[in-house]
KEKE-3310 file (N, C-alpha, C; in steps of 0.2 Angstrom, whole numbers, plus 5000, padded with zeros to 4 digits):
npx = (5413:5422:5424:5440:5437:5425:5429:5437:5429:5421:5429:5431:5419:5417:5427:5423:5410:5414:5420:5408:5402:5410:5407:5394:5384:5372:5361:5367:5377:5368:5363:5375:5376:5366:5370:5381:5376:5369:5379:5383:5379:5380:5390:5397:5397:5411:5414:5412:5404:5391:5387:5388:5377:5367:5364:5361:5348:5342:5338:5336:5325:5310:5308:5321:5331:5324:5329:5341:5342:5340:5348:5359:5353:5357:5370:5376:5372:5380:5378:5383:5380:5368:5364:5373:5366:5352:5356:5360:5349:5344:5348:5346:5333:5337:5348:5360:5361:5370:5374:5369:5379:5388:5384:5387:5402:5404:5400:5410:5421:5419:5421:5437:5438:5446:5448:5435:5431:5436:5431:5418:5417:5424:5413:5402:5407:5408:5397:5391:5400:5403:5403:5406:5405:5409:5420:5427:5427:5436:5446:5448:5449:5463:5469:5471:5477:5490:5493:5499:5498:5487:5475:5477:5474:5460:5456:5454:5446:5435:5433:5430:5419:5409:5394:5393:5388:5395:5410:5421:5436:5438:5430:5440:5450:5447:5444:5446:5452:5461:5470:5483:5492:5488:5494:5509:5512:5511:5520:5533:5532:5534:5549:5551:5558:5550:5536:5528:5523:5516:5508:5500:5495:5489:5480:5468:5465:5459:5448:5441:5442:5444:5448:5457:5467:5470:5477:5486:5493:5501:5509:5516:5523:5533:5542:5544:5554:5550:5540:5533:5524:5516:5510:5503:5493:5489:5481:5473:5466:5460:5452:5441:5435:5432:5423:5413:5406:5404:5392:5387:5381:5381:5392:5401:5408:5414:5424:5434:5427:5430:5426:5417:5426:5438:5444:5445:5454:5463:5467:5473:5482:5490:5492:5500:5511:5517:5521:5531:5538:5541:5545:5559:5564:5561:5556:5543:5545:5537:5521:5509:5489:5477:5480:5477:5465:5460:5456:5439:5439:5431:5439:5448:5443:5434:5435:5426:5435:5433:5436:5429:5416:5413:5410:5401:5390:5388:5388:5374:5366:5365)
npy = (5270:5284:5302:5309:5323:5323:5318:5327:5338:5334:5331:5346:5349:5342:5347:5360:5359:5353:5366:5375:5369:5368:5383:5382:5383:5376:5374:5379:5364:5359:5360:5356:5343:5339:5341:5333:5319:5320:5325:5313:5301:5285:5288:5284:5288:5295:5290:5303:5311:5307:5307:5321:5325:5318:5324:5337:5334:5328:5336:5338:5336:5342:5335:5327:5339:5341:5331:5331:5343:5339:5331:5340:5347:5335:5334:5346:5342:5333:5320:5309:5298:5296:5308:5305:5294:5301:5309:5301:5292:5305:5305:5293:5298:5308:5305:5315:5325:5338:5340:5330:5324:5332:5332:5321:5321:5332:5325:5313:5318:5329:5316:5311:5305:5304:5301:5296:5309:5316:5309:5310:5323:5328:5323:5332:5344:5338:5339:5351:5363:5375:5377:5383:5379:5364:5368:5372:5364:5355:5359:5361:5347:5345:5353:5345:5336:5340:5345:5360:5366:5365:5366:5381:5382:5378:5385:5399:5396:5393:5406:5414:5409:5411:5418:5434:5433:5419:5422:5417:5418:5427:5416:5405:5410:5406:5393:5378:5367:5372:5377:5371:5377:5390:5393:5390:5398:5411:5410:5411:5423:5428:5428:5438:5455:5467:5463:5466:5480:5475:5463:5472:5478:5467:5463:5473:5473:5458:5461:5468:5482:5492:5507:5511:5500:5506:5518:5516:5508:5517:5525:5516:5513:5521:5517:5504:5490:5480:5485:5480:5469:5478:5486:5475:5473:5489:5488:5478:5483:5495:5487:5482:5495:5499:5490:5490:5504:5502:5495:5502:5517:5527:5526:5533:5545:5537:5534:5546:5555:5554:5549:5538:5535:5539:5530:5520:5524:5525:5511:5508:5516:5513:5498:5501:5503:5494:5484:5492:5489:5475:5473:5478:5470:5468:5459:5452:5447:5439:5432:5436:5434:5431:5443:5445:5441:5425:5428:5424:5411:5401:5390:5384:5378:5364:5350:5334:5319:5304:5292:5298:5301:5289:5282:5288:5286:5274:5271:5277:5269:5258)
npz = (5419:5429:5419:5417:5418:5424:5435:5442:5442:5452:5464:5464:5469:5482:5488:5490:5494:5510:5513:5515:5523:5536:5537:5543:5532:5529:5520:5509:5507:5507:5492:5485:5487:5481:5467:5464:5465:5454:5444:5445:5447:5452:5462:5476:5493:5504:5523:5528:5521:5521:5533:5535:5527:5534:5546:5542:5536:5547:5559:5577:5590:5603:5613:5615:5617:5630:5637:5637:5644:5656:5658:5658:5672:5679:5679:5687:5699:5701:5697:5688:5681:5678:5671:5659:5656:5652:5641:5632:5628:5624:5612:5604:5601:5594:5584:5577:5587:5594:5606:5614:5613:5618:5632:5637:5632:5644:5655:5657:5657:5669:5678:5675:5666:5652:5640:5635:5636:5627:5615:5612:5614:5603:5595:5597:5591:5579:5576:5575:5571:5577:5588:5604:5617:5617:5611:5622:5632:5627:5629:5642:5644:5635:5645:5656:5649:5648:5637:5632:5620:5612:5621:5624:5610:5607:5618:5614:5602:5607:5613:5602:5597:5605:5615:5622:5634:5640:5643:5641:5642:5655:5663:5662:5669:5683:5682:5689:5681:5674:5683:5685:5674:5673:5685:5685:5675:5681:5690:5679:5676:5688:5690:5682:5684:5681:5684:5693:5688:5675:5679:5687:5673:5668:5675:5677:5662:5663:5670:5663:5663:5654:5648:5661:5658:5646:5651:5659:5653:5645:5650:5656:5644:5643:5651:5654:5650:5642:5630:5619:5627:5635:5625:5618:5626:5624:5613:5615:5624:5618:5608:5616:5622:5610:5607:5616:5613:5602:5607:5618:5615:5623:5634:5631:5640:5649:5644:5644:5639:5624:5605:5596:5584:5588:5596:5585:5577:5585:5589:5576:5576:5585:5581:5570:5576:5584:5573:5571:5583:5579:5568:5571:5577:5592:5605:5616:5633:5641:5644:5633:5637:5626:5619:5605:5597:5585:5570:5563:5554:5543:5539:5547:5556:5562:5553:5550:5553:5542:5550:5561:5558:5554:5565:5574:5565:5565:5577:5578:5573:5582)
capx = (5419:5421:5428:5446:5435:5420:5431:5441:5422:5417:5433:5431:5412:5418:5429:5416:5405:5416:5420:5403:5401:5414:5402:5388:5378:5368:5357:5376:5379:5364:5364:5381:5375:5361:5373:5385:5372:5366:5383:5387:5372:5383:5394:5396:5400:5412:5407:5409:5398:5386:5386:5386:5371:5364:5367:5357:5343:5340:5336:5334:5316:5311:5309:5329:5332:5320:5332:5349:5342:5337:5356:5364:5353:5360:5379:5376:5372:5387:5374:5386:5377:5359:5367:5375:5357:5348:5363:5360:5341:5343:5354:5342:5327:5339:5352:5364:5360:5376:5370:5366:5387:5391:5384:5392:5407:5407:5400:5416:5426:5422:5426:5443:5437:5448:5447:5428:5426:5438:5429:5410:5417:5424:5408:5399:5411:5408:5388:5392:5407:5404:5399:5409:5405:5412:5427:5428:5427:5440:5452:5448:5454:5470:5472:5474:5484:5497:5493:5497:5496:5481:5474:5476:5471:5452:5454:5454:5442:5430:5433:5431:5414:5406:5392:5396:5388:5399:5414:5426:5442:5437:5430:5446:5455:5445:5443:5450:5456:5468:5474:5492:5493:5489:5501:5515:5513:5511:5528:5538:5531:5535:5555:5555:5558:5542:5532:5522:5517:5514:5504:5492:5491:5485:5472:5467:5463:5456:5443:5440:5443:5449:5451:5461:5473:5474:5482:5492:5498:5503:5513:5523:5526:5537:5547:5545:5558:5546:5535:5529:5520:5512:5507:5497:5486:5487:5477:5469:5461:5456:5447:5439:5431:5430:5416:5407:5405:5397:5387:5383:5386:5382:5396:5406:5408:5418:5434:5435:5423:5433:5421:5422:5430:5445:5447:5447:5460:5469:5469:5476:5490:5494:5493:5508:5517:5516:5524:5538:5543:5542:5552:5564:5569:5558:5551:5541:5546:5531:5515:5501:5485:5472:5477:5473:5459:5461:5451:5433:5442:5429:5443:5451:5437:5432:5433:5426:5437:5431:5434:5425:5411:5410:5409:5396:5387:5389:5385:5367:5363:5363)
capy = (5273:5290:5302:5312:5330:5321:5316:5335:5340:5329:5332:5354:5350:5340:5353:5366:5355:5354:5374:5376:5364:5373:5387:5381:5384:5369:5377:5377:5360:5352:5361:5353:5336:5336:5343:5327:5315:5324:5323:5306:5296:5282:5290:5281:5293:5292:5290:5309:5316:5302:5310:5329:5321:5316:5330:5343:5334:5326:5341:5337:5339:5346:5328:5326:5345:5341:5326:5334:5348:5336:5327:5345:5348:5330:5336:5349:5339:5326:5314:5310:5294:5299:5312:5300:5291:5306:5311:5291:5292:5310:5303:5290:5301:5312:5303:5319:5331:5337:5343:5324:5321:5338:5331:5315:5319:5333:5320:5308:5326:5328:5312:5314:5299:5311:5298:5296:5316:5319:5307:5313:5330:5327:5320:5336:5348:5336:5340:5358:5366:5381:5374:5384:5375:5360:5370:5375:5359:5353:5365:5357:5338:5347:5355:5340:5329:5345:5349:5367:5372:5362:5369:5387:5383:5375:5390:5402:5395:5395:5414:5418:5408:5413:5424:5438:5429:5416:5426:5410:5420:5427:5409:5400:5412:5403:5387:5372:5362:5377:5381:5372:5380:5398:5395:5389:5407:5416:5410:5413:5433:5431:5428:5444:5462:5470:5456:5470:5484:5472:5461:5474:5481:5462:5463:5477:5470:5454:5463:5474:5489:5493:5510:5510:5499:5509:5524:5512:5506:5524:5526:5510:5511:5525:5516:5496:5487:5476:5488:5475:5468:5483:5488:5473:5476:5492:5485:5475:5486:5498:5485:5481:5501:5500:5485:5494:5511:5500:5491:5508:5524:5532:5526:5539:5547:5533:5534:5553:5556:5551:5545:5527:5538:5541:5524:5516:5528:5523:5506:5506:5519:5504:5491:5500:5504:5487:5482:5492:5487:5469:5474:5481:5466:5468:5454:5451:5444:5438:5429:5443:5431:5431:5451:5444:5435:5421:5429:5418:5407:5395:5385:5383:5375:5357:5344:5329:5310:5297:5288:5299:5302:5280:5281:5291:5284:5265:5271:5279:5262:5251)
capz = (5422:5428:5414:5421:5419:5430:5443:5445:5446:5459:5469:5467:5475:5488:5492:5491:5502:5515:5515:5517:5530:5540:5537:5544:5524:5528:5513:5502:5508:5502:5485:5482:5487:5474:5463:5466:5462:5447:5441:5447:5451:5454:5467:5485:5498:5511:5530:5533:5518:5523:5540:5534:5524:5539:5549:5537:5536:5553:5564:5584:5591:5608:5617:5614:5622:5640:5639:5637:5650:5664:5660:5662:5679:5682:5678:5691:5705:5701:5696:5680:5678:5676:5665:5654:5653:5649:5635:5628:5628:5618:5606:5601:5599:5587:5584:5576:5591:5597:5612:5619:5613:5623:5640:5638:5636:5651:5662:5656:5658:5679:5681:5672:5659:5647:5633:5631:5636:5621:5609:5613:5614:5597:5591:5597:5585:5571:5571:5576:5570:5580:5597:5609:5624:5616:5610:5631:5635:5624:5630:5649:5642:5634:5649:5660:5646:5650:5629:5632:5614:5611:5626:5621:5603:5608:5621:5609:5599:5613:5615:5596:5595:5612:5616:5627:5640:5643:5644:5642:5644:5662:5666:5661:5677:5688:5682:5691:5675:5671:5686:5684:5668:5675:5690:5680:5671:5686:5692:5676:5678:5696:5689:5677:5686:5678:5684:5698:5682:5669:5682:5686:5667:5666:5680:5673:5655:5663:5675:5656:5665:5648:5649:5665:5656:5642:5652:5664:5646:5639:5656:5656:5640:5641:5658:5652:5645:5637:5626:5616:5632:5636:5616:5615:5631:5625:5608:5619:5628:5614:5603:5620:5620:5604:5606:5620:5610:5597:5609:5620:5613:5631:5638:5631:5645:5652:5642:5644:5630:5616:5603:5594:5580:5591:5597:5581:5575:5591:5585:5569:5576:5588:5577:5566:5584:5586:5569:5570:5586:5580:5563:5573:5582:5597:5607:5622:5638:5645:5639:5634:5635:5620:5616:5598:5597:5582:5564:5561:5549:5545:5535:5554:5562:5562:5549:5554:5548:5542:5555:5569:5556:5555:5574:5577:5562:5568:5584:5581:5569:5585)
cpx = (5419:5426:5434:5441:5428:5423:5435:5434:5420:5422:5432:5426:5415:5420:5427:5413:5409:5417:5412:5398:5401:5410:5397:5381:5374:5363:5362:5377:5376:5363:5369:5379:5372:5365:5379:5381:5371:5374:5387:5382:5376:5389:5392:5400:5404:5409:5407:5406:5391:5382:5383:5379:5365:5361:5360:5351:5336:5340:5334:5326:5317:5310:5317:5331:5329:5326:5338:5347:5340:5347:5361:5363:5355:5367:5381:5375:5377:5383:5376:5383:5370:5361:5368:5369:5355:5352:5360:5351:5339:5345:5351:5334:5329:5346:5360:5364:5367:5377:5371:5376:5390:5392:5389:5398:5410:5405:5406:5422:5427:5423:5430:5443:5441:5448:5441:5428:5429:5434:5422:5412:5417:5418:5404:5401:5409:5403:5387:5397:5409:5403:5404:5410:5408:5421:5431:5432:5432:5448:5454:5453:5462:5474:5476:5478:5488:5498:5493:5495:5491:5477:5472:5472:5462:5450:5451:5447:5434:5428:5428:5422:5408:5400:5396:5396:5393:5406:5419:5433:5444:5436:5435:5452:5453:5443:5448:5454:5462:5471:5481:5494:5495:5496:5507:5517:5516:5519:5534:5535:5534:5545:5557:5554:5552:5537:5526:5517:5513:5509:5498:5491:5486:5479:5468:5463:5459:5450:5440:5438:5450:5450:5457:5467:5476:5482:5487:5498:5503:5509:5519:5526:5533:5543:5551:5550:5553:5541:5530:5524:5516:5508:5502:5492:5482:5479:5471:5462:5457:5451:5440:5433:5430:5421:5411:5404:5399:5391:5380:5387:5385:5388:5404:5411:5414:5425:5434:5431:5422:5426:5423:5426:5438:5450:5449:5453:5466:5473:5474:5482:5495:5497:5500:5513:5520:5521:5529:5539:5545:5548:5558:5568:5566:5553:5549:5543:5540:5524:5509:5496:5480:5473:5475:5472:5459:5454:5444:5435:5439:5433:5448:5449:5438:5432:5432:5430:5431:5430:5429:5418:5406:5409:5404:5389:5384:5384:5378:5362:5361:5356)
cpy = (5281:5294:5307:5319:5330:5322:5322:5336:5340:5331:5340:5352:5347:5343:5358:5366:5356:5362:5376:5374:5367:5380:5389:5382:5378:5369:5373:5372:5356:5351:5356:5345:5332:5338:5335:5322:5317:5324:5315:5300:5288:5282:5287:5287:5292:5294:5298:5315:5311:5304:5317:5328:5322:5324:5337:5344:5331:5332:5337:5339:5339:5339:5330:5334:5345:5339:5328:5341:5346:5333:5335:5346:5344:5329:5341:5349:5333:5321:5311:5304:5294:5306:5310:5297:5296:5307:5306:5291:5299:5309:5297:5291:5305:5311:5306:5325:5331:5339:5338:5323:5327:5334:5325:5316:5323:5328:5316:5314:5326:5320:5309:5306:5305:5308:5297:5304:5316:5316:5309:5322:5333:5328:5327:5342:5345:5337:5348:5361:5374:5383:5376:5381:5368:5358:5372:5368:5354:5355:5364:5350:5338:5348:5349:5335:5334:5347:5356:5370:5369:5364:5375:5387:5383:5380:5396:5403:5398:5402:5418:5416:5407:5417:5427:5435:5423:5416:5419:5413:5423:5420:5405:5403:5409:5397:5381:5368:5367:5378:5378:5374:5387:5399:5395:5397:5411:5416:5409:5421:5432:5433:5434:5451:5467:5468:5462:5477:5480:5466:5465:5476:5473:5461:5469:5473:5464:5454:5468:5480:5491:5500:5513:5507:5502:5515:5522:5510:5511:5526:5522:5509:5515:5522:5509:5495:5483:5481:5485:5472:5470:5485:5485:5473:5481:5490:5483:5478:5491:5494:5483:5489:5499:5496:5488:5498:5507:5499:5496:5513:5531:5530:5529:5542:5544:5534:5542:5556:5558:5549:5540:5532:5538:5536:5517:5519:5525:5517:5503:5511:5513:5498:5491:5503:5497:5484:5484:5490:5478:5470:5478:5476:5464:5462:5453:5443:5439:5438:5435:5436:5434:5440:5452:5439:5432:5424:5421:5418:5402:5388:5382:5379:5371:5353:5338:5324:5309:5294:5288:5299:5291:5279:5284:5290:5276:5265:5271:5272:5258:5252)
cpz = (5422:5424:5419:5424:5425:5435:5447:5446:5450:5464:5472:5470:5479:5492:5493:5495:5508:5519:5518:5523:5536:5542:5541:5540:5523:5519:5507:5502:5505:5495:5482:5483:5482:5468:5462:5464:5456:5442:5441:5449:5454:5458:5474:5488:5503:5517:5530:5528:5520:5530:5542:5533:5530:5543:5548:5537:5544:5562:5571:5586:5601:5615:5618:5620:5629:5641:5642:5643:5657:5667:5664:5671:5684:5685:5683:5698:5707:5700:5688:5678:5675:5670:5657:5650:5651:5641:5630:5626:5623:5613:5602:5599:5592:5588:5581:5580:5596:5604:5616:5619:5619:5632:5641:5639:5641:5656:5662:5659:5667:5679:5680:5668:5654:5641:5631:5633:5629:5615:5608:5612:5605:5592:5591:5593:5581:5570:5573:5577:5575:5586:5600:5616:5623:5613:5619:5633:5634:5627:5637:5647:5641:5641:5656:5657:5648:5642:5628:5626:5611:5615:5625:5612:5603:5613:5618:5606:5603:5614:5610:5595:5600:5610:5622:5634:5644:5644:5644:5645:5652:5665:5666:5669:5681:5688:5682:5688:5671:5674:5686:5679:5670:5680:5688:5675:5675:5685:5688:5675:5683:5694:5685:5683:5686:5679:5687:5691:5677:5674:5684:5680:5666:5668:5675:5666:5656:5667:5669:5661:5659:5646:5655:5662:5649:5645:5657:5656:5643:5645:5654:5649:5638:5647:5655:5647:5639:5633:5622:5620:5632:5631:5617:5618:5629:5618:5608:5622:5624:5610:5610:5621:5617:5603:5612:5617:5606:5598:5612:5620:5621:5635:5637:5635:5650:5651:5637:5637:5624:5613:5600:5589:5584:5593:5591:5578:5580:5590:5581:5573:5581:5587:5574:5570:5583:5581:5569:5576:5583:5572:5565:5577:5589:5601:5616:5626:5640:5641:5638:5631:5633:5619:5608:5599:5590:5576:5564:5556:5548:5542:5541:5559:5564:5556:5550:5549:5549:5545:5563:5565:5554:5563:5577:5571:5564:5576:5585:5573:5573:5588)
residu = (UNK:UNK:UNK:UNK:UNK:UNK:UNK:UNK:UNK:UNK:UNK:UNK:UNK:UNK:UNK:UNK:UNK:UNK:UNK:UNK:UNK:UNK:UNK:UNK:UNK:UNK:UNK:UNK:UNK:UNK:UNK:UNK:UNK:UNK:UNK:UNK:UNK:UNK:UNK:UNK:UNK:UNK:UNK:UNK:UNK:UNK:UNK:UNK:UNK:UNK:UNK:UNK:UNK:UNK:UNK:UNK:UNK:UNK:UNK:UNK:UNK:UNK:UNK:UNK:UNK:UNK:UNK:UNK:UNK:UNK:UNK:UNK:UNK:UNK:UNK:UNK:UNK:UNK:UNK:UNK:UNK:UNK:UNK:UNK:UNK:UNK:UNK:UNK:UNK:UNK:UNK:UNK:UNK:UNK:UNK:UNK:UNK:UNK:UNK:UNK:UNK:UNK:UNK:UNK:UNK:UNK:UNK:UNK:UNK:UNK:UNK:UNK:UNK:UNK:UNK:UNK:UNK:UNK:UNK:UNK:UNK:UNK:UNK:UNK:UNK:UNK:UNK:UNK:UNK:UNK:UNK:UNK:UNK:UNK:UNK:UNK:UNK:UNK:UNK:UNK:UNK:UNK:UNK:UNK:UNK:UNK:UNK:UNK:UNK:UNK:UNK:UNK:UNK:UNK:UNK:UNK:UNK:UNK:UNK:UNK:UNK:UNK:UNK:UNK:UNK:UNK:UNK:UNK:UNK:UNK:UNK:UNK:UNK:UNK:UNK:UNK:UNK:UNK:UNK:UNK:UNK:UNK:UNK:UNK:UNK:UNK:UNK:UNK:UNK:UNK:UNK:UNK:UNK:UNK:UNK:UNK:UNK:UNK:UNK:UNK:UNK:UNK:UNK:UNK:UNK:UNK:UNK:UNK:UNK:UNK:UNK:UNK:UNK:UNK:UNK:UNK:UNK:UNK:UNK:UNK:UNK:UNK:UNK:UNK:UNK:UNK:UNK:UNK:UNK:UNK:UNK:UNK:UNK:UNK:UNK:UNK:UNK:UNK:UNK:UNK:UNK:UNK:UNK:UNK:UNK:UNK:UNK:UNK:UNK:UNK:UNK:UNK:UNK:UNK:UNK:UNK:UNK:UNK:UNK:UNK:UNK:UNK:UNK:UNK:UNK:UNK:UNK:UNK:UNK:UNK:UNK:UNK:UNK:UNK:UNK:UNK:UNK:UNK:UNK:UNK:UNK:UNK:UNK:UNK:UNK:UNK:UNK:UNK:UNK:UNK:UNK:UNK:UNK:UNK:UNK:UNK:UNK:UNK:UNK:UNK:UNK:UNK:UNK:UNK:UNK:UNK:UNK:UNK:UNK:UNK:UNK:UNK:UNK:UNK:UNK:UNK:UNK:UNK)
# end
């Protein structure tokens, strides 16, 4: 029998493990496992360290990726069944490749199967906690059950663990599965008075012509009722410099050539604009979309159940 001080032991590593999971410390993860044994040799795992387990040591090989890239070219030509096959066929070469669960559940996605998309989709976060494209894709399913704060949450997400190239916050303007979402936006701006400045500081900020809306911002902010509005575009738009300069320091030139010195100072003076108006009472009118982007929390991610981690266990048994 385990003694009370074993079993607090076992419980902190569990919870260690998991953190680390969240992390993507595949290294970390397995340390704690051998560690778990070695204190507990007689320890049964539930399904979703058994999974983690898995997970760590069953690395995908480059058959399974043809497969899942023939299913994408498949998903592209509406050919969602030959997709699906490919997807199924990947999944049993490397049966934790989350890759193979991605395509499945966009193929189940375009053809508004939204319960196997959400399950496969699911399945592809619980073997990669950081999979953007399946935080995207999540944020589509919500979109069509009318789950707006779930929606924006997996949207987010999406934004926060993107590369630059996939620009998910410009792509979500244009994509179909949002569009009653966005419209429904528009036409509560269309009801407020402010609707025409504070509409183009937003074009503005969502075409990153982010110096453009900083000086649109520094205008309105002295006219606008809404200040708060205006503030966090303006925020918006400076961390948005700010991440240029890092990127190219030639383009100084662009935003009057300030240097990043100027605009991170700019930042922080906005930040504690920002707070007083909000300790003073001040609240906005009008939705400012993603002007804070969500800290990488990896304690906020993904934690797979039990029972999705016995389901996609179960599954690659048959």
């Amino acid at each position: 029998m385990m003694s009370n001080k074993n079993h607090d032991d076992l419980e902190h590593l569990i919870a260690r493990m998991y953190q680390l999971y969240n992390r993507a410390d595949d290294q970390g993860v397995y340390d704690i496992l051998k560690r778990i044994r070695e204190l507990t040799p007689e320890f049964q795992p539930e399904p979703k360290i058994i999974l983690v387990e898995r997970i760590i040591t069953q690395p995908w090989n480059n058959q399974a990726l043809k497969l899942c890239q023939e299913a994408e070219k498949a998903i592209q030509e509406k050919r969602f069944i030959r997709g699906l096959n490919q997807s199924q066929k990947a999944l049993q070469i490397s049966p934790f490749f989350s890759m193979a669960y991605l395509r499945i559940g966009l193929s189940y996605l375009l053809q508004k199967d939204l319960e196997n998309a959400f399950l496969n989709l699911q399945k592809a976060l619980a073997l990669d906690r950081k999979y953007s494209e399946a935080f995207y894709n999540l944020s589509r399913v919500h979109a069509l059950r009318e789950n707006k704060t779930e929606m924006l949450d997996y949207l987010e997400k999406a934004i926060v663990w993107s590369e630059k190239w996939q620009d998910y916050a410009s792509k979500s303007l244009n994509d179909e599965h949002f569009r009653v979402y966005w419209k429904e936006l528009n036409q509560i701006h269309d009801r407020f008075p402010i609707e025409p400045n504070l509409r183009k500081l937003y074009k503005y900020l969502q075409d990153h012509w982010f110096y453009e809306a900083f000086c649109l911002g520094k205008e309105l902010f002295l006219i606008e009722t809404d200040q708060l509005a205006v503030i966090e575009v303006m925020i918006s738009s400076t961390k948005g410099i700010i991440r240029d300069l890092n990127e190219h320091e030639e383009n100084v030139s662009i935003y009057n050539d300030q240097p990043l010195s100027f605009w991170k100072n700019k930042a922080i003076e906005l930040e504690n604009d920002r707070k007083i108006l909000i300790d003073s009472g001040k609240k906005s009118d009008v939705f400012s979309r993603f002007s804070a982007k969500p800290a990488r929390n990896p304690e906020k991610l993904f934690i797979v159940s039990n029972e999705l981690a016995e389901e996609i266990l179960n599954g690659n048994n048959k």
